[in-house]
C-alpha positions in Angstrom: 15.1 -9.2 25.0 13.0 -6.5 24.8 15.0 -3.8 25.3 17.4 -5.4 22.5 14.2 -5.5 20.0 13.4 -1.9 20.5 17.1 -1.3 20.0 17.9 -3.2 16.9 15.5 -1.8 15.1 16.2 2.5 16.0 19.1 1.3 14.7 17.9 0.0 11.6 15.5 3.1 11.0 18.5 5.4 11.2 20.0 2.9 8.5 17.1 2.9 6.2 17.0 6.9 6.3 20.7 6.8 5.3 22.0 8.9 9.1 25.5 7.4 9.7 27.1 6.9 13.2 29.6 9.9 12.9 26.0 12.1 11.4 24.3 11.0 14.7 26.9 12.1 16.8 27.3 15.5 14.9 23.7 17.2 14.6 25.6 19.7 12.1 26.2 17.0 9.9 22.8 15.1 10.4 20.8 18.7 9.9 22.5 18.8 6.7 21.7 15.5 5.6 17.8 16.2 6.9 16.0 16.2 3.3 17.9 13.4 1.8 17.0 11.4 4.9 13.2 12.0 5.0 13.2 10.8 1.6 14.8 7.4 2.6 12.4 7.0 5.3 9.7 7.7 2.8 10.8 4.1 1.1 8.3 2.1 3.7 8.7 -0.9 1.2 12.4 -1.3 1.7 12.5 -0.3 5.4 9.2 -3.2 6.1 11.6 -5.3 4.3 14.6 -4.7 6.3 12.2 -4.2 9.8 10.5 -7.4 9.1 13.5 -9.4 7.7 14.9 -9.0 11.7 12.3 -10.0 13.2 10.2 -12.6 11.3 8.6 -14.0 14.3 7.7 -10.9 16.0 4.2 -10.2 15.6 3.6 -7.4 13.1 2.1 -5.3 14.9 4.9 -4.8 17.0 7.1 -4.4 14.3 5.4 -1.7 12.6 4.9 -0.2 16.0 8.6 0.2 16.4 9.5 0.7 13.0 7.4 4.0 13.4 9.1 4.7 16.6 12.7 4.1 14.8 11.9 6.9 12.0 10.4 9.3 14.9 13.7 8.8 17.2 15.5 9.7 14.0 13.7 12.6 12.5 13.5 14.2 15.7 17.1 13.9 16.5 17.4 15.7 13.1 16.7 19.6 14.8 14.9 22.1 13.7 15.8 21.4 9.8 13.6 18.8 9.7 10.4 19.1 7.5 7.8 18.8 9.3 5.2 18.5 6.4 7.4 15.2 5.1 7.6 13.6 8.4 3.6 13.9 8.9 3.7 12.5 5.5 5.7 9.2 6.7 3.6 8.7 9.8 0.2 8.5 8.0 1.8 6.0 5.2 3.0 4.4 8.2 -0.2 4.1 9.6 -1.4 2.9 6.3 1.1 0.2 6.3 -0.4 -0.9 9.4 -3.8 -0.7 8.3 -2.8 -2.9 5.4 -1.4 -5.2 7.8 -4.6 -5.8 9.8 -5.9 -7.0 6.6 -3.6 -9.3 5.8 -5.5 -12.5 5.4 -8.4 -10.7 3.7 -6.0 -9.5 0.9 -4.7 -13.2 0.7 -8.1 -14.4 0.4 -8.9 -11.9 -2.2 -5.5 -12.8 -4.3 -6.6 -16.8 -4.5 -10.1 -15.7 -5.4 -9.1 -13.2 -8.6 -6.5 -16.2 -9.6 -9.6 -18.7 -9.1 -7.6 -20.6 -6.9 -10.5 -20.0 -3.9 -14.3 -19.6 -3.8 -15.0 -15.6 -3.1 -18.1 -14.5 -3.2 -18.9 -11.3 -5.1 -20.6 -9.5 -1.5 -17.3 -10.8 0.1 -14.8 -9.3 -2.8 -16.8 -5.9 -3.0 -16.4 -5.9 0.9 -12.5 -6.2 0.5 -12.2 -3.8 -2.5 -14.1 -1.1 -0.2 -11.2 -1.9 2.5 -8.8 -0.6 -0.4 -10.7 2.0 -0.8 -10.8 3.2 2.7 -7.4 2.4 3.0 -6.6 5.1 0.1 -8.6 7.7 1.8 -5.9 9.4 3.7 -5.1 11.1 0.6 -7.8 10.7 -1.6 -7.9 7.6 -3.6 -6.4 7.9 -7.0 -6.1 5.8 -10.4 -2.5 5.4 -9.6 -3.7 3.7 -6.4 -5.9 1.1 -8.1 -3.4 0.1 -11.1 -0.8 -0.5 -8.2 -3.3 -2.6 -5.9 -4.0 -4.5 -9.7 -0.3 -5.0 -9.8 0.6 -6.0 -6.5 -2.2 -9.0 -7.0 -0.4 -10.2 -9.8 -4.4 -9.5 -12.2 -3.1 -10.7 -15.6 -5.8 -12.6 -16.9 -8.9 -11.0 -18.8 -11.1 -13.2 -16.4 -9.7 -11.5 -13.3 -9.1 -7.6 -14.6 -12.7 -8.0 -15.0 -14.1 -9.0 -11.6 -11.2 -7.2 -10.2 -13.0 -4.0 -12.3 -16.0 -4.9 -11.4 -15.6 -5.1 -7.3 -13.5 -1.8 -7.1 -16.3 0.3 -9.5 -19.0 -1.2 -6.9 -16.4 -0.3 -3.7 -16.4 3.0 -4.8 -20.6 3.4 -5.7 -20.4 2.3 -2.5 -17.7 4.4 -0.3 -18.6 7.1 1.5 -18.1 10.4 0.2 -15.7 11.2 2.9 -12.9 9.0 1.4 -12.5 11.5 -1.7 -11.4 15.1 -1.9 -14.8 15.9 -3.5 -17.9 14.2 -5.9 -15.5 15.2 -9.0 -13.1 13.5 -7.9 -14.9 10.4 -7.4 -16.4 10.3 -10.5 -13.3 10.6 -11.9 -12.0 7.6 -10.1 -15.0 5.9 -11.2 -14.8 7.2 -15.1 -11.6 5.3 -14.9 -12.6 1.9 -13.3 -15.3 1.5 -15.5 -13.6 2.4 -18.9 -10.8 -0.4 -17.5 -13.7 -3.0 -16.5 -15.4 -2.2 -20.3 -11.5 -2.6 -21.9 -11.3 -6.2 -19.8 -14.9 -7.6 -20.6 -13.9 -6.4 -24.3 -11.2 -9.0 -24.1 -12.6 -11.7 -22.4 -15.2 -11.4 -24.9 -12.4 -11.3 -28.1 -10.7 -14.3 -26.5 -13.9 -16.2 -26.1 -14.4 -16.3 -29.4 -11.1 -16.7 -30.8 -11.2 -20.1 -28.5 -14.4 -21.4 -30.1 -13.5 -20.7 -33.4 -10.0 -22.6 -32.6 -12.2 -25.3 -31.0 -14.7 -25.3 -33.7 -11.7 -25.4 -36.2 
């Protein structure tokens, strides 16, 4: 069973990074193909999909752990055409994935708090949104990375951009300097945080009165 786990899913790495039966027998043809295959591995989202929609009782763990293995066997089968710079790329967002993983029930947690659907504390949110943080620090963590962490938990409400504002500008008072490029970077991180958290406590405020005056009314 094993053996047929491990299997199943090379197989399925060599399908999300788009390498063909008749390419893997021909190393011609997969060398060819090398760059447009590096940047279908480099869709982890779709591959975890694909990895995970296999094995849904495997732990995850496991799954990640030979999901990486399937897009290493590939690459590597790939020659000397292969870009080595890319593929280093894939195995750190790889490891990211897993690191995202091990937080799993933390980022639950932190979703049903922001939608006030479970009591958070503010030390226990900060404590999360640091995580994040860390978790960003591969590569330096950028606005881009926060508005997408703000999108994957579904923070609509001017309640919850707020405290969702409010923990990452104290996550990253808080980081270590070691998770940025540099200070200037930080700061700028930090610039931008803050003007969001100002723009959300603006409209909390806006719709707090517009919901007395409609109750006073």
């Amino acid at each position: 069973m094993v053996w047929i786990f491990h299997e199943c899913a090379l197989t399925e790495g060599w399908m999300a990074a788009g390498v063909g039966d008749k390419e893997r027998s021909q190393g011609s043809g997969v060398a060819a193909n090398s760059h447009q295959a590096i940047r279908g591995c480099a869709d982890l989202a779709s591959l975890w999909r694909r990895i995970s929609g296999q094995f849904p009782h495997a732990e995850l763990e496991q799954v990640v752990g030979v999901a990486l293995k399937a897009l290493g066997a590939d690459l590597e089968v790939q020659g000397v055409c292969v870009d080595r710079v890319r593929f280093g790329w894939v195995i750190k967002e790889m490891a990211q994935l897993r690191a995202l993983l091990g937080v799993r029930e933390q980022v639950d947690l932190l979703l049903r708090g922001l939608r006030g659907e479970a009591v958070v504390g503010a030390a226990e949110v900060t404590e999360m949104m640091g995580q994040f943080i860390a978790l960003c620090g591969m590569r330096g963590a950028e606005v881009d990375d926060v508005q997408r962490l703000e999108r994957f938990l579904g923070v609509r409400s001017a309640v919850g951009k707020a405290q969702f504002y409010q923990a990452i500008t104290q996550s990253i008072r808080r980081a270590p300097l070691v998770l940025f490029r540099n200070d200037e970077q930080r700061l700028i991180l930090l610039a931008a945080c803050q003007s969001a958290l100002d723009r959300a406590i603006g409209a909390e405020q806006e719709n707090r009165v517009v919901n007395e005056a409609h109750y006073v009314g």
